[in-house]
Each structure stands twice: as C-alpha cells, then as structure tokens.
N, C-alpha and C positions, 0 to 999 in steps of 0.2 A: 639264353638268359632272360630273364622274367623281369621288365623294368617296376618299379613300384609305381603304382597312378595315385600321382598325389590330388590329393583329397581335397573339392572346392569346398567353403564355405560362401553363400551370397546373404547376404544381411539386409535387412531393413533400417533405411535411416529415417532420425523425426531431427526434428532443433525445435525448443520452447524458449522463452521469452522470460523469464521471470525477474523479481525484483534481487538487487546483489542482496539483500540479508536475506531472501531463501535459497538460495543458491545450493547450498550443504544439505538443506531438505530436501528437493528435489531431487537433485542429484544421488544420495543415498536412496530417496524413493523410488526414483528409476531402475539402480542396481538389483534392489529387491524383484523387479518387474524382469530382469534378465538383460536391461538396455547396458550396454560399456559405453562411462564417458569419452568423447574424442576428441573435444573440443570446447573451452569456454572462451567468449570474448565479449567484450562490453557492445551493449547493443546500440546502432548509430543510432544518434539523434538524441538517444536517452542515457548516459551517462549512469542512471541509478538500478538499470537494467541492465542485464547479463543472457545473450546466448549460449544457452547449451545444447550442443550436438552427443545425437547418440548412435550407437549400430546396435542392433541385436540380430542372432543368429534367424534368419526365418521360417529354419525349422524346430524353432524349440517346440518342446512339450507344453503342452496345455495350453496353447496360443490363444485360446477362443476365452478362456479362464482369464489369462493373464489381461488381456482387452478389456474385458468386461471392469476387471481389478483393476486399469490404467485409469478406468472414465473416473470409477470411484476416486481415485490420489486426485487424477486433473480436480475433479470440480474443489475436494477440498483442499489444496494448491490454490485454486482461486478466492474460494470463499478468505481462505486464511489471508489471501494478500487483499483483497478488498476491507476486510475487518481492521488490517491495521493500517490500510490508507485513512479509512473512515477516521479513525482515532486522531488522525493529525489534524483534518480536517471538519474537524466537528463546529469550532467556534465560531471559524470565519465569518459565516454571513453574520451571526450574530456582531462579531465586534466590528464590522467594517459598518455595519448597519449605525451603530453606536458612536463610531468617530465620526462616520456623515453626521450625524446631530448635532455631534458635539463643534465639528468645524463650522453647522449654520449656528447655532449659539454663536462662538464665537465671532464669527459675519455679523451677524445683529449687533452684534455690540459694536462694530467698525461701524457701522451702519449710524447704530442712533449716534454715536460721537458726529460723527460724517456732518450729518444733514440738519441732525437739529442745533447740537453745537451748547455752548452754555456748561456750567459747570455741574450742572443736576445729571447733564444727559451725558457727561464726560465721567461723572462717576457711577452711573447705572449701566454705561458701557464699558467699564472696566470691570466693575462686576458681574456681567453678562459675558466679556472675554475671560476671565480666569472660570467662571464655571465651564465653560465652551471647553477652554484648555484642560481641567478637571474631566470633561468626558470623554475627551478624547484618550486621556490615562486613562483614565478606566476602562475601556476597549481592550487594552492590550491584558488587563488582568481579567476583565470579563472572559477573554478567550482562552485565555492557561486554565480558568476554573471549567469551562466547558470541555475543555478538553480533560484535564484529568477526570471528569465523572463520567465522561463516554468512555474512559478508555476502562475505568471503575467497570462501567455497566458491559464494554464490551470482552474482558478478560474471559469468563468463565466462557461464552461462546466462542472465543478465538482456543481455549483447550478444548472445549469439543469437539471440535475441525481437527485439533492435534489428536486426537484419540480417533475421529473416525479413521484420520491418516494413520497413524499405527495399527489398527487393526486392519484395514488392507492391507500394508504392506506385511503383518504377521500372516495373514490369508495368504500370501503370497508366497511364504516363506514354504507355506505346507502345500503348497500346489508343486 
C-alpha cells in the first residue's frame, strides 16, 4: 500500500505597524502581494495603531517581482500615513505660539494692575487682560484654519500615494 506524503507548505512571516484607519488598505494590499492575514491586534503602547501579521507561501511565483512591488505599497503606506498625520498637525506650533502671547498679554496686564496700581493702570490692565484672553481664542481658531488649508493643499497628494498604491497592487494582480 502506497501511503500518500502529505504535502509541507513553509511560509514567510512579516507583522507591520500601521495606523487603525489603514488597517483595510494595508491589509487588502498585502492580499494582492499573496501575504494571508493571521492576525490583527492593537499595537502596545499605541492604542491608534494596529499589528498585522501575515504568512505567505515561500514558494510563490514571481517572488522577486512581488518584493520589489511590496517596497513600492510599503513606502506609499507610509507616505499616505505621514500626509495625513501632517494634516492634524499643521497648526500647532502656529497656535500654541499665539496663546504664548496671548497668556504674556494677559501677564502684563496682571502686571501693570499689580505694581503700579491706580485707576488708569487698573483700566489699561483690563484691557491688556481681555485682549491677552482675545488671543488666546484666537489660537484655537488660528489652528482649525491651518489645518483645514493643509489638509486643502495636502489632499490631491495624499490621492496620488492612492493611485501609486493601486497601481501596484493592479501590477500585482498581473504578476
């Protein structure tokens, strides 16, 4: 009797890092690449990040092809998640710059009340404290308006990283 020799498969494993709203891209990007998901779980320490594990066969076809096509996804995968970190992060220095100000404004006015005292210097430092408090709001608007025109200026280059990404992963498809 002739036993049947079952058949090894040995795989390659990777795990990547990515932010939880690419999760679905990657992941689909990977498939295309031949990787099968095995695993996702929140990555320690970062709660907005997600590990994904993967296997792929390590004999597949066109493996040298497929690599070459991986590096392509990776980098725009990263480009992509750097563009829209940027986008949240545009205004900051700008309005944290602006509430600094606006808090010594308002110091100064504590100030000239403080030390010099009188009724001139009590009402030149209330109006030195509401402008101080005036700029300190405005910080907070200063940064939404920054931010919505970086995200204005960075849209059409975060769809080109989409499109490079599709068209590897279509390259992929015909490999």
């Amino acid at each position: 009797m002739e036993q049947a020799k079952e058949q090894i498969v040995t795989y390659d494993y990777k795990t990547i890092k990515v932010r939880r709203d690419m999760e679905n891209v990657a992941s689909d990007s990977y498939r295309v690449l031949g990787w099968e998901l095995t695993s996702s779980s929140v990555a320690e320490g970062a709660p907005t990040y997600v590990n994904l594990s993967f296997r792929r066969d390590r004999k597949i076809e066109n493996k040298s092809q497929l690599i070459r096509l991986q590096d392509k996804i990776d980098v725009a995968l990263s480009n992509i998640e750097l563009l829209k970190k940027s986008e949240k992060s545009a205004g900051w220095a700008q309005a944290i710059t602006t509430g600094i100000l606006g808090t010594l404004i308002m110091g100064g006015g504590m100030s000239l009340i403080m030390s010099i005292g009188g009724i001139a210097a009590t009402i030149a430092g209330v109006v030195l404290g509401i402008a101080g408090i005036g700029v300190v709001i405005l910080s907070h608007f200063l940064r939404k308006y920054l931010n919505r025109r970086t995200t204005l200026k960075l849209n059409p280059i975060i769809d080109l990283e989409y499109d490079k990404l599709a068209e590897a992963c279509e390259k992929c498809a015909e490999v």
